[in-house]
C-alpha positions, 0 to 999 in steps of 0.5 A, a space after each residue: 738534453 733536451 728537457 731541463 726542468 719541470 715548468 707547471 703543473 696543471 690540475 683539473 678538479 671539482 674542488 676549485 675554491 678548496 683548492 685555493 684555500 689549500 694552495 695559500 694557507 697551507 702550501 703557500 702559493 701566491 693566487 694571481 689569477 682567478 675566474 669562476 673556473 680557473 685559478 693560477 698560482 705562483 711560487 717564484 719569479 714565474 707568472 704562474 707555476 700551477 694551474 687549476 681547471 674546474 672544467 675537466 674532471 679531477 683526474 685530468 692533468 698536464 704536465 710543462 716541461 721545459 726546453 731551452 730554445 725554439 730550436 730544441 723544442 722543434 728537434 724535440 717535436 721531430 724526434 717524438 714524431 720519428 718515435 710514431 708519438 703524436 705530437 700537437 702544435 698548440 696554438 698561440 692561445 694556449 702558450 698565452 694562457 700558459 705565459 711560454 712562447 711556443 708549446 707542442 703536448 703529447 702523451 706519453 705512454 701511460 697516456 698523461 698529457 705533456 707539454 714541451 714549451 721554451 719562454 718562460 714569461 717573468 711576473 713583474 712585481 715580486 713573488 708574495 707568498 700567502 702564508 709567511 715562508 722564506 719561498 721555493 727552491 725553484 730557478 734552473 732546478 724547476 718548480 720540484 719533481 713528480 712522482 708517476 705510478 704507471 703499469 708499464 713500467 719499461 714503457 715508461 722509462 723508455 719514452 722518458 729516458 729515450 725521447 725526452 733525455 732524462 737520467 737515471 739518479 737511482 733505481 730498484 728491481 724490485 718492486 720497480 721504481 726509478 729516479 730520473 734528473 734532467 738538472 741538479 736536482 736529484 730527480 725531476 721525475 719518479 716512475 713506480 711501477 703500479 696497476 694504478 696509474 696517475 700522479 702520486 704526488 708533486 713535491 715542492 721544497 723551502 729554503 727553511 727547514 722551520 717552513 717545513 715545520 711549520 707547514 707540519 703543523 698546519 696540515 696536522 691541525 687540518 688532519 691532512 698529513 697522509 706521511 709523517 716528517 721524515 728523512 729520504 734515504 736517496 735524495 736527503 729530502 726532510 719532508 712529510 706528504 699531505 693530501 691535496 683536495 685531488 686524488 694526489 700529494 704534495 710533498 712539503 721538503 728541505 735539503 734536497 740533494 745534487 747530482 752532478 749532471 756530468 759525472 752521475 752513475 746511477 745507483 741500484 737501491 737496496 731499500 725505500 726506507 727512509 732514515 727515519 719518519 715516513 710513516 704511511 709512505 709505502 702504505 700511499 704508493 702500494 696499499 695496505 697490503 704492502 710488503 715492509 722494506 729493509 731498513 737503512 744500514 743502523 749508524 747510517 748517516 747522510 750530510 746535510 744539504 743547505 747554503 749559504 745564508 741559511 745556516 751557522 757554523 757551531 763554535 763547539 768542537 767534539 773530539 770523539 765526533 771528529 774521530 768518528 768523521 775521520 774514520 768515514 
């Protein structure tokens, strides 16, 4: 496979010096660079995760996937080019600004600027979050995942699963939406289809659940909550959606789930629903006018995805719930 994981992400916006109040008071990002129309900002060990541009206009975006070597991102550049993709050799200067080694960017085809880079630079001293937060699930999972809405749905899946080596976790027909991994996480990548096409939102994922809440309560006080807390019937993501100073979302989660790269078949959905919460979520992706889904089987229940560290094995013990856990 030859994307693993999901660097960077770069926006361009008007909104410079909003969105860096935004991305340390309430998303919690670390600044670490900063110049009258550029900012940067870290989230882990990485020197910088998210780029944002004053120069260009706010629908411009980049997108740093990850590859592991030089000679994966050079078979990459090969099979795109044997694809009729044209594909850029970015010089030095911009894997400088970008802290990789080597990057090529090309478009796919929606027309949203990738980059493919391997080398990543490591920040020397350690990551200081700007609000209190335990930190990001990041590492060998990236940064978190995308979501795209693009009018040519079979385009798209296409030149993401084809050239660029990404699963399917899950699907639906209709309307057309389908989840993609490229690592243990449930989905690096999203794909909606939708006449109106660009980033709907970037998820980012704590290690704490009160880091969620917290963030909640937050956005709310700032009236910037676009999607009420809820629970992801998919990928077992708590999470709720708040507006950026851009024309997308960030998605605020806990407890995302796993795939097994190896063994995963993908799973043909029969809904969008959510356990429960979400509200405003359909509303975001496909308008007002948007149909309502069929709801999770009622009792539906998922396990929670946590580890070691972060949670306490009750001492209480039910027999009516054991029961009910063994008839599962």
């Amino acid at each position: 496979m030859a994307v693993q994981a999901l660097g960077y992400l770069g926006i361009s916006t008007q909104n410079i010096d909003e969105w860096s109040d935004f991305a340390t008071r309430q998303i919690g990002l670390q600044l670490v660079d900063r110049t009258t129309s550029c900012r940067a900002f870290r989230m882990d060990d990485r020197r910088q995760r998210i780029i944002v541009d004053g120069e260009h206009p706010d629908f411009e975006r980049f997108f740093g996937w990850e590859v592991a070597d030089a000679e994966n991102l050079d078979a990459l550049a090969g099979k795109l080019e044997a694809a009729g993709v044209t594909v850029r050799r970015e010089p030095a200067s911009l894997s400088d600004q970008r802290f990789v080694r080597d990057l090529i960017s090309f478009r796919d085809p929606a027309g949203n600027r990738l980059e493919a880079f391997y080398g990543p630079s490591l920040a020397a001293t350690p990551f200081v979050p700007g609000r209190s937060i335990s930190g990001f699930r990041t590492g060998a999972e990236g940064m978190g995942h995308v979501v795209l809405t693009v009018a040519d749905f079979e385009a798209a899946l296409a030149f993401y699963r084809d050239l660029l080596g990404f699963q399917i976790s899950d699907y639906m027909r209709n309307p057309k939406i389908c989840f993609l991994h490229v690592n243990a996480r449930h989905h690096s990548l999203a794909l909606f289809e939708n006449p109106r096409q660009g980033l709907h939102h970037l998820l980012v994922e704590l290690y704490s659940l009160d880091d969620v809440g917290q963030g909640y309560d937050i956005a709310r006080a700032a009236d910037q909550v676009k999607v009420s807390l809820g629970r992801h019937y998919n990928d077992y993501m708590t999470s709720f959606y708040m507006q950026t100073p851009s024309n997308f979302l960030i998605e605020y989660g806990w407890g995302g789930r796993q795939v097994d790269v190896a063994t995963w078949r993908p799973i043909e959905m029969s809904t969008l629903a959510s356990f429960w919460g979400h509200e405003g979520l359909r509303q975001s992706i496909r308008g007002d006018e948007a149909p309502p889904m069929p709801v999770p089987p009622e009792g539906r229940r998922a396990p929670l995805q946590v580890m070691d560290g972060n949670y306490q094995r009750l001492s209480g013990v039910c027999p009516w719930w054991d029961a009910m856990v063994a008839r599962q």
